[in-house]
Backbone as XML, in Angstrom:
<?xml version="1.0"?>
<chain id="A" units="angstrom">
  <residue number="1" name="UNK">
    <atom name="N" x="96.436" y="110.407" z="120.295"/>
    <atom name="CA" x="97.142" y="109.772" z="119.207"/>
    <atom name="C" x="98.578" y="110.284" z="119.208"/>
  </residue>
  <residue number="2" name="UNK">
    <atom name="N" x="99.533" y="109.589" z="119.219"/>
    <atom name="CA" x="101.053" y="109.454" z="118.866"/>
    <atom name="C" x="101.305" y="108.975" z="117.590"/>
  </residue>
  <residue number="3" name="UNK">
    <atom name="N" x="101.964" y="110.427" z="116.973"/>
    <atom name="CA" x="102.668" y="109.655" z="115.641"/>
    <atom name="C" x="103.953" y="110.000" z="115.795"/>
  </residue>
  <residue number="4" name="UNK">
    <atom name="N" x="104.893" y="109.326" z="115.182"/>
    <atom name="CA" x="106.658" y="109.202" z="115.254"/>
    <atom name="C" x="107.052" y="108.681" z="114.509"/>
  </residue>
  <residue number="5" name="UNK">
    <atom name="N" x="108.241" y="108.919" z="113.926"/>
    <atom name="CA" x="109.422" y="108.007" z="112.882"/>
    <atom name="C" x="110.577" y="107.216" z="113.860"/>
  </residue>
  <residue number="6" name="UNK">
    <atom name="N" x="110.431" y="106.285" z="113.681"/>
    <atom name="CA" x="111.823" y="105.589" z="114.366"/>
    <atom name="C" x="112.672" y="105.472" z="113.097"/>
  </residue>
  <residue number="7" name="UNK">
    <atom name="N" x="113.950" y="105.988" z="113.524"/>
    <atom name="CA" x="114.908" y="106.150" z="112.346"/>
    <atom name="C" x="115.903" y="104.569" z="113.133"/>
  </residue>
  <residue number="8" name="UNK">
    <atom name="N" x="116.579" y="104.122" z="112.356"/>
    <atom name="CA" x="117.505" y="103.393" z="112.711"/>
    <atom name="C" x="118.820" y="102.901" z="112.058"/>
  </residue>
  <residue number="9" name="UNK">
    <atom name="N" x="119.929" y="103.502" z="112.501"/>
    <atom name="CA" x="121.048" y="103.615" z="112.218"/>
    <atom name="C" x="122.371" y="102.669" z="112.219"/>
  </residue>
  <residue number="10" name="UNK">
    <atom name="N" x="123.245" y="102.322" z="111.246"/>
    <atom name="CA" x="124.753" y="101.866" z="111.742"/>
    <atom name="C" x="125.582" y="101.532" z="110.619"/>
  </residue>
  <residue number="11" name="UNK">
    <atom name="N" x="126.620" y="101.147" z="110.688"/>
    <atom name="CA" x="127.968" y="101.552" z="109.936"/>
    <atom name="C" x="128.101" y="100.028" z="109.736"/>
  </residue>
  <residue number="12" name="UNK">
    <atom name="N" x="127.827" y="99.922" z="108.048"/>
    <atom name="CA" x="128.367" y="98.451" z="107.472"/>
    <atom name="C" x="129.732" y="98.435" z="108.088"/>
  </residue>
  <residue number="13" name="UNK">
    <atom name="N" x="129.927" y="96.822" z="107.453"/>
    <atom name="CA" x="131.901" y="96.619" z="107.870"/>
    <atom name="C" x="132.638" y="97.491" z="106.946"/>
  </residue>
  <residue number="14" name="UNK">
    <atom name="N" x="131.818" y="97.811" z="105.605"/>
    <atom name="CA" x="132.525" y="98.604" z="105.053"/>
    <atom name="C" x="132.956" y="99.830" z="105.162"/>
  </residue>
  <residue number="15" name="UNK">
    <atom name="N" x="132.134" y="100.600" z="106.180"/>
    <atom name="CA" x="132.292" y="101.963" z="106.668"/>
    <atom name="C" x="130.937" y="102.783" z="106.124"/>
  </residue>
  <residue number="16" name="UNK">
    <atom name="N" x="130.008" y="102.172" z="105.247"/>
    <atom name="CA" x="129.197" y="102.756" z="104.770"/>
    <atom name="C" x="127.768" y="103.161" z="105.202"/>
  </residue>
  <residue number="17" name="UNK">
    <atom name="N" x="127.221" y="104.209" z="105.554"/>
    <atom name="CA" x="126.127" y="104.262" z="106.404"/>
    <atom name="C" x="124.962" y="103.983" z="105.986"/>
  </residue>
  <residue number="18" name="UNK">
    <atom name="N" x="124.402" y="102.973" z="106.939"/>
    <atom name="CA" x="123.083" y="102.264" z="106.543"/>
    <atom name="C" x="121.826" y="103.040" z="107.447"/>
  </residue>
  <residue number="19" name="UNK">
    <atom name="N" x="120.360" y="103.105" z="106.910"/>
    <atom name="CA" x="119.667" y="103.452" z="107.766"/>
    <atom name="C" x="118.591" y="102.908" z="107.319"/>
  </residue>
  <residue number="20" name="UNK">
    <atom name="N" x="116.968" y="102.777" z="108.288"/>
    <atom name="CA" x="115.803" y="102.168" z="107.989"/>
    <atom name="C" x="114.976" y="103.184" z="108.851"/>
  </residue>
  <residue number="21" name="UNK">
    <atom name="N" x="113.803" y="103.310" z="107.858"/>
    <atom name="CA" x="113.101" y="104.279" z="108.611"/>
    <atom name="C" x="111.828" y="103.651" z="108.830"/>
  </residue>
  <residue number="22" name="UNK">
    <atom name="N" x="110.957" y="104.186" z="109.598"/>
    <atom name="CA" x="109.339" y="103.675" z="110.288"/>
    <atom name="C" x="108.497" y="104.699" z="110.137"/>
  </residue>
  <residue number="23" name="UNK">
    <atom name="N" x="107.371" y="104.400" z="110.410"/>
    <atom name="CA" x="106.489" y="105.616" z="110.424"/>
    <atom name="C" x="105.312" y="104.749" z="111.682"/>
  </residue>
  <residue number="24" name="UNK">
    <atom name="N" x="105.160" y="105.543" z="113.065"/>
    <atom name="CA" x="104.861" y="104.833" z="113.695"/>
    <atom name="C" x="102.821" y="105.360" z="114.301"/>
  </residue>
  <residue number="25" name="UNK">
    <atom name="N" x="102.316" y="105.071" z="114.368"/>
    <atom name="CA" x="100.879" y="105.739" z="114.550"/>
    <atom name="C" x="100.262" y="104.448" z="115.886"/>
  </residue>
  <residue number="26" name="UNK">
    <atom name="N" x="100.248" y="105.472" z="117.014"/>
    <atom name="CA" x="99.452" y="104.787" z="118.285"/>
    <atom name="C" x="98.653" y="105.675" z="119.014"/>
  </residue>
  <residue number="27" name="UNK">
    <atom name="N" x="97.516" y="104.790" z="119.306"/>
    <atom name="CA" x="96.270" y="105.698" z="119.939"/>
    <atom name="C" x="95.203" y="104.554" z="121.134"/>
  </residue>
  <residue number="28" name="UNK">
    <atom name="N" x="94.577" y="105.311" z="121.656"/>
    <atom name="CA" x="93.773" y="103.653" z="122.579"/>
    <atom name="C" x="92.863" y="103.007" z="121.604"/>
  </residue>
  <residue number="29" name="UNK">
    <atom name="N" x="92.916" y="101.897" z="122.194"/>
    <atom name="CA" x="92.208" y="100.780" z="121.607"/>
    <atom name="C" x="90.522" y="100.899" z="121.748"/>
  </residue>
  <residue number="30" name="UNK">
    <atom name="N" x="89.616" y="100.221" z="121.192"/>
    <atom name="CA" x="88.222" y="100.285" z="121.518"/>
    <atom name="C" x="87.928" y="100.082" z="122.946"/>
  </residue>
  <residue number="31" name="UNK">
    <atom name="N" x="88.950" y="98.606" z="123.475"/>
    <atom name="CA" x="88.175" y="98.140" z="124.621"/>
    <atom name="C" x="89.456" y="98.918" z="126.431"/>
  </residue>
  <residue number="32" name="UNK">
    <atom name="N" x="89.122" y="99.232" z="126.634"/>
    <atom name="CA" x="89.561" y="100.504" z="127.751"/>
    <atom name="C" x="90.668" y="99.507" z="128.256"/>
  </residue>
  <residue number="33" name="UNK">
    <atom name="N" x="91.471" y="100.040" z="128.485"/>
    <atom name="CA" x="93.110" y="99.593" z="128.743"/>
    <atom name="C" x="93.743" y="99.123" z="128.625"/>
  </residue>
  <residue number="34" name="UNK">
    <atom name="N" x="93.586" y="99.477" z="126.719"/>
    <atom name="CA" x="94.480" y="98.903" z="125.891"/>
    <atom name="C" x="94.802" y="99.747" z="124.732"/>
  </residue>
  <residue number="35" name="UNK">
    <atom name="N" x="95.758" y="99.235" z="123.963"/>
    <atom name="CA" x="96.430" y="100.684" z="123.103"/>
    <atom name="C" x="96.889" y="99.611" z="121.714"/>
  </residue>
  <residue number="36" name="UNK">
    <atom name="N" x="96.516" y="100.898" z="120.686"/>
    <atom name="CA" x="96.983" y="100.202" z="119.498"/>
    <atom name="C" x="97.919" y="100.278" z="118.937"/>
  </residue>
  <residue number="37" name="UNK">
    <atom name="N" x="98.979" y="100.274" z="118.098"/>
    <atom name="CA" x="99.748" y="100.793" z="117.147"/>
    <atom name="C" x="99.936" y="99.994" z="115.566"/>
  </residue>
  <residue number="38" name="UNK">
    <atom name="N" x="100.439" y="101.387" z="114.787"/>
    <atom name="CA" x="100.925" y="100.640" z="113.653"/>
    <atom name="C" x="101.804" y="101.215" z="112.893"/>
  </residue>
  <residue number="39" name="UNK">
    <atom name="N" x="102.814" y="100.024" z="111.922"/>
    <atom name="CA" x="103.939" y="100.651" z="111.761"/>
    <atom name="C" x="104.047" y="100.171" z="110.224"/>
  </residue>
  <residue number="40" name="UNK">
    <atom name="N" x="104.312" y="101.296" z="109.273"/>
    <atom name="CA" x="104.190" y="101.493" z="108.457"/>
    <atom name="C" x="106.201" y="102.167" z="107.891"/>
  </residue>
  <residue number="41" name="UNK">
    <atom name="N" x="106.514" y="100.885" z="107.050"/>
    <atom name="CA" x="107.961" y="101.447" z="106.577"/>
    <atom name="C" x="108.030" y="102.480" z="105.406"/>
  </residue>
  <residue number="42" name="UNK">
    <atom name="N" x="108.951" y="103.268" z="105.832"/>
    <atom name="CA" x="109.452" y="104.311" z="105.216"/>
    <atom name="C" x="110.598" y="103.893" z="104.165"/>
  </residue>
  <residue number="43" name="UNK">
    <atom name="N" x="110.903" y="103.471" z="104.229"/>
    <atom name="CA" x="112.334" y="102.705" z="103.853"/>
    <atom name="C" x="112.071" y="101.262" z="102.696"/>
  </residue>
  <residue number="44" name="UNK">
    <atom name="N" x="112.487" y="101.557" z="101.869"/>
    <atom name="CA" x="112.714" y="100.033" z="100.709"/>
    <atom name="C" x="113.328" y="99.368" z="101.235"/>
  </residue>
  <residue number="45" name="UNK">
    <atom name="N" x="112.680" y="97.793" z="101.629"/>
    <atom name="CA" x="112.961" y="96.700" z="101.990"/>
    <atom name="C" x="113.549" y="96.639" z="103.150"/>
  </residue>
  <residue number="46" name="UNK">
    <atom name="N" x="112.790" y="97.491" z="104.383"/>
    <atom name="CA" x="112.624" y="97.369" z="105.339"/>
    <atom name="C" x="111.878" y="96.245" z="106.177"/>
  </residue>
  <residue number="47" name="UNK">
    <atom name="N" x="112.469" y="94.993" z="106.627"/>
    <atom name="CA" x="111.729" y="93.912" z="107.620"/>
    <atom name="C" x="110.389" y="94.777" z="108.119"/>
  </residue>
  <residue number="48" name="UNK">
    <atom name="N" x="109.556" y="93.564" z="107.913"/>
    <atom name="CA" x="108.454" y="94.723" z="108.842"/>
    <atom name="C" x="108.047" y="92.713" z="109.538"/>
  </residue>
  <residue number="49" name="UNK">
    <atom name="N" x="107.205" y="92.965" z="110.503"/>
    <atom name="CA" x="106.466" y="92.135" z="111.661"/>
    <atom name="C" x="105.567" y="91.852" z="110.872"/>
  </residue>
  <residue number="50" name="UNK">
    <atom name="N" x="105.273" y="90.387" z="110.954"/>
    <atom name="CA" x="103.927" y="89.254" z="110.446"/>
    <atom name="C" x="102.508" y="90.347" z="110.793"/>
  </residue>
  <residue number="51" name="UNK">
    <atom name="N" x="102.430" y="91.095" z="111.574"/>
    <atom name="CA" x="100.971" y="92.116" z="111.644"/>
    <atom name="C" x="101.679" y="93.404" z="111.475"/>
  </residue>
  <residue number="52" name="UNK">
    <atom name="N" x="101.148" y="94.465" z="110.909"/>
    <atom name="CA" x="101.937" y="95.637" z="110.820"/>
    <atom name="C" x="100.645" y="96.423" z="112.078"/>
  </residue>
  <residue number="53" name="UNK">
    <atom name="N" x="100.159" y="95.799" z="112.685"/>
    <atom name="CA" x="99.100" y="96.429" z="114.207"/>
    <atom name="C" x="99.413" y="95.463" z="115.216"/>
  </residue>
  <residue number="54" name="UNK">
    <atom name="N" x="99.102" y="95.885" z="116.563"/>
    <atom name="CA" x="99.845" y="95.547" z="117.656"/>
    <atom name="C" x="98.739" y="96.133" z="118.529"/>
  </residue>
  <residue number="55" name="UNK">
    <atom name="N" x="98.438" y="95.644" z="119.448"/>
    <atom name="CA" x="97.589" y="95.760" z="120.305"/>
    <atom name="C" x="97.837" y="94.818" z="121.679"/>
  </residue>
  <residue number="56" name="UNK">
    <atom name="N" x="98.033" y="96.120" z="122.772"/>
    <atom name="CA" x="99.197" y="95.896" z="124.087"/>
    <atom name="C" x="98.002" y="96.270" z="125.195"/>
  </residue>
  <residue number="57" name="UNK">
    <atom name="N" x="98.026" y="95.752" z="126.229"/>
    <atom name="CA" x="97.569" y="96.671" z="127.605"/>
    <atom name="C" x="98.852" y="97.868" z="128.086"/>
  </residue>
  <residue number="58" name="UNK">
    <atom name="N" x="97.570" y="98.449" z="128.495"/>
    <atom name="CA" x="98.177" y="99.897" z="129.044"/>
    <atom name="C" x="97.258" y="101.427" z="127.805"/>
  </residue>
  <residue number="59" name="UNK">
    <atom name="N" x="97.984" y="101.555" z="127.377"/>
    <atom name="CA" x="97.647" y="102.772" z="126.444"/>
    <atom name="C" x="98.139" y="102.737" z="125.096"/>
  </residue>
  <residue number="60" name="UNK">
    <atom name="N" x="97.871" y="104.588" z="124.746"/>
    <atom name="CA" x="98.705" y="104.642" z="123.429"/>
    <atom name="C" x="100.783" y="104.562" z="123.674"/>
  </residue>
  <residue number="61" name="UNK">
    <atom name="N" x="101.026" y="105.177" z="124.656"/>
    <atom name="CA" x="102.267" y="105.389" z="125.230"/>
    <atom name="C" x="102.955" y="103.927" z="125.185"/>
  </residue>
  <residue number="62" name="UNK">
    <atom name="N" x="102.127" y="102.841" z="125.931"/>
    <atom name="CA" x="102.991" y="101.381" z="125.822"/>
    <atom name="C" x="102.472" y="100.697" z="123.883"/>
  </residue>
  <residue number="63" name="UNK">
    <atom name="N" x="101.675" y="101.065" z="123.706"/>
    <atom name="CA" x="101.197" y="100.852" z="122.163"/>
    <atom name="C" x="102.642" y="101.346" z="121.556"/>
  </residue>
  <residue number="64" name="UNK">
    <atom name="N" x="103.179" y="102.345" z="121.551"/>
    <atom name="CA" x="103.974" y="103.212" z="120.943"/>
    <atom name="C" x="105.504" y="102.373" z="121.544"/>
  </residue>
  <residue number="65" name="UNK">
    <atom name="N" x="105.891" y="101.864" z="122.446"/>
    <atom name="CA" x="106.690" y="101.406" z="123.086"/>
    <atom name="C" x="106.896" y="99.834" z="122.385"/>
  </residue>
  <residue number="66" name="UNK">
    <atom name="N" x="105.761" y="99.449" z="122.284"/>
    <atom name="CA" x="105.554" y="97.771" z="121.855"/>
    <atom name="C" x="105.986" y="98.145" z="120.769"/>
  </residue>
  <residue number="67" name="UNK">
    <atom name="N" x="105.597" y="99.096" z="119.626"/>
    <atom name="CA" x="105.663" y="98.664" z="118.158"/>
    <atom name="C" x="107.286" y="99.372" z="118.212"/>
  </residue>
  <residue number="68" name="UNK">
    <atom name="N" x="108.398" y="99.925" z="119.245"/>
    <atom name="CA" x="109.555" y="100.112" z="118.483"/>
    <atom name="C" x="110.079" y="98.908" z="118.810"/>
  </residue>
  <residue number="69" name="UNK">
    <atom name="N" x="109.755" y="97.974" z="119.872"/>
    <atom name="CA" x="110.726" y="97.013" z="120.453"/>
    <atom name="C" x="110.508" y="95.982" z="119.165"/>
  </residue>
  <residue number="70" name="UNK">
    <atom name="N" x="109.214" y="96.001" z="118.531"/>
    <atom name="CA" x="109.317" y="95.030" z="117.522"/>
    <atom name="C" x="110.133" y="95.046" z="116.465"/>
  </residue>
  <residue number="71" name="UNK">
    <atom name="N" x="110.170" y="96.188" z="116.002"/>
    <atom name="CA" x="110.673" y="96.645" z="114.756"/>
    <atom name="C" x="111.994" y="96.399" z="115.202"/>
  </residue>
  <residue number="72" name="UNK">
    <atom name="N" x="112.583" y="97.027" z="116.454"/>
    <atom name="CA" x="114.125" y="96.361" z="116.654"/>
    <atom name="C" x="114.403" y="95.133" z="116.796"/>
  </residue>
  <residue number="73" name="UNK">
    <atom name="N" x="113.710" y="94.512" z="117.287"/>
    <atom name="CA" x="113.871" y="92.863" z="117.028"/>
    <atom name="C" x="113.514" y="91.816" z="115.957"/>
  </residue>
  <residue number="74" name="UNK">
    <atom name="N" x="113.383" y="92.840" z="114.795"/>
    <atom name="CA" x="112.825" y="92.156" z="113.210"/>
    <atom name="C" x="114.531" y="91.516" z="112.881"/>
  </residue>
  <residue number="75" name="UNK">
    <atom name="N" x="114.642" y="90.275" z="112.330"/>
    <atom name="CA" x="115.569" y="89.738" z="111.722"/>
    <atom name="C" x="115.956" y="90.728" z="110.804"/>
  </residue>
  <residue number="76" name="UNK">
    <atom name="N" x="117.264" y="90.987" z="110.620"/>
    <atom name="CA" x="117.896" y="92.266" z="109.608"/>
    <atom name="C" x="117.606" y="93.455" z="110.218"/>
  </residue>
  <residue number="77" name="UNK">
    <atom name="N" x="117.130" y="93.569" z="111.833"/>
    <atom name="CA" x="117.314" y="95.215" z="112.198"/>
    <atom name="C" x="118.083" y="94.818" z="113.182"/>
  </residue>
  <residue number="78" name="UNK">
    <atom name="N" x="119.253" y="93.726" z="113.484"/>
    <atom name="CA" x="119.904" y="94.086" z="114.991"/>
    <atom name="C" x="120.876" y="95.168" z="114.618"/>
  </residue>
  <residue number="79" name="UNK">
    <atom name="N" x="121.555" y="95.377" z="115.352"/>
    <atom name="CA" x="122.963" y="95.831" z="115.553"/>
    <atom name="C" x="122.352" y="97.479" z="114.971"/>
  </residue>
  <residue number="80" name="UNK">
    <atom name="N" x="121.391" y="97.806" z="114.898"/>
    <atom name="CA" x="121.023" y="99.209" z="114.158"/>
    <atom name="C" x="120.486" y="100.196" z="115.783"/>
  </residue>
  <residue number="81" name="UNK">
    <atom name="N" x="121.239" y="101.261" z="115.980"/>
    <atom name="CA" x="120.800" y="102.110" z="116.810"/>
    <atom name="C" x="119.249" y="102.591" z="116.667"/>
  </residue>
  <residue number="82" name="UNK">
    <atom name="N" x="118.749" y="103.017" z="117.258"/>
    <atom name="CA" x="117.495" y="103.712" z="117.317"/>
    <atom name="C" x="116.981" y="105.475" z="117.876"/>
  </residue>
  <residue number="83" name="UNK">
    <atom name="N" x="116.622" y="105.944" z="116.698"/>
    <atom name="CA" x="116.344" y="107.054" z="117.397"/>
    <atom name="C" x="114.324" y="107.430" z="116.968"/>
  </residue>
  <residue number="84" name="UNK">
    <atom name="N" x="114.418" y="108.102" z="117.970"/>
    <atom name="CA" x="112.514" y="108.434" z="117.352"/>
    <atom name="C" x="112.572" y="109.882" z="117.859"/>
  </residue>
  <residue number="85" name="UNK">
    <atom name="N" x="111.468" y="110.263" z="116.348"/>
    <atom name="CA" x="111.241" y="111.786" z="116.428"/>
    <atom name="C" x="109.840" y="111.403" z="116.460"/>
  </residue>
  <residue number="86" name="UNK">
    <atom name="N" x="109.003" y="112.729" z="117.711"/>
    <atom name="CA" x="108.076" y="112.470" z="118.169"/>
    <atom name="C" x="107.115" y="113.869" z="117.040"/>
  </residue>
  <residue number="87" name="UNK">
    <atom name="N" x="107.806" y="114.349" z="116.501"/>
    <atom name="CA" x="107.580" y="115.661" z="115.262"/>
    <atom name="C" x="107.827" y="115.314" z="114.304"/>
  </residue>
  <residue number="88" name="UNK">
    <atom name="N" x="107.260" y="114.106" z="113.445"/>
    <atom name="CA" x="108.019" y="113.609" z="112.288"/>
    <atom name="C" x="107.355" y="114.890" z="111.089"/>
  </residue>
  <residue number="89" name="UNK">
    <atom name="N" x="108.133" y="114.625" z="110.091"/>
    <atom name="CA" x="108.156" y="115.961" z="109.229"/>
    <atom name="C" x="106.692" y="115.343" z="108.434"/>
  </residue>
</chain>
């Protein structure tokens, strides 16, 4: 099991710093070579994905991979950097 925060970062036009946080949980799936995840916002009125679970071939590692690419490609998260702590507090 992988748990992580994807933090995600950037600077309105106004200069003012915006951020959105995740809370990310991936582990294998029931049926063997495949991986789950799920992503759970940290953050008020954070976009989240039509399923907040995701279920990928490969493992927990591409499980964990699938659910940040989503979250960066949610309408209202472009232009936001990404960082992930693999020690979330």
């Amino acid at each position: 099991m992988i748990n992580a925060t994807l933090k995600l970062t950037r600077t309105a036009d106004d200069g003012a710093a915006m951020f959105r946080k995740y809370f990310l949980i991936a582990d294998f799936a029931k049926v063997r070579g495949q991986g789950n995840s799920s992503i759970v916002p940290l953050s008020l009125g954070a976009p989240m994905p039509k399923s907040d679970q995701l279920t990928v071939r490969g493992g927990e590692n591409e499980a964990l991979l699938a659910a940040v690419e989503v979250v960066k490609g949610l309408a209202g998260n472009e232009g936001f950097a990404a960082t992930i702590d693999f020690a979330p507090d």
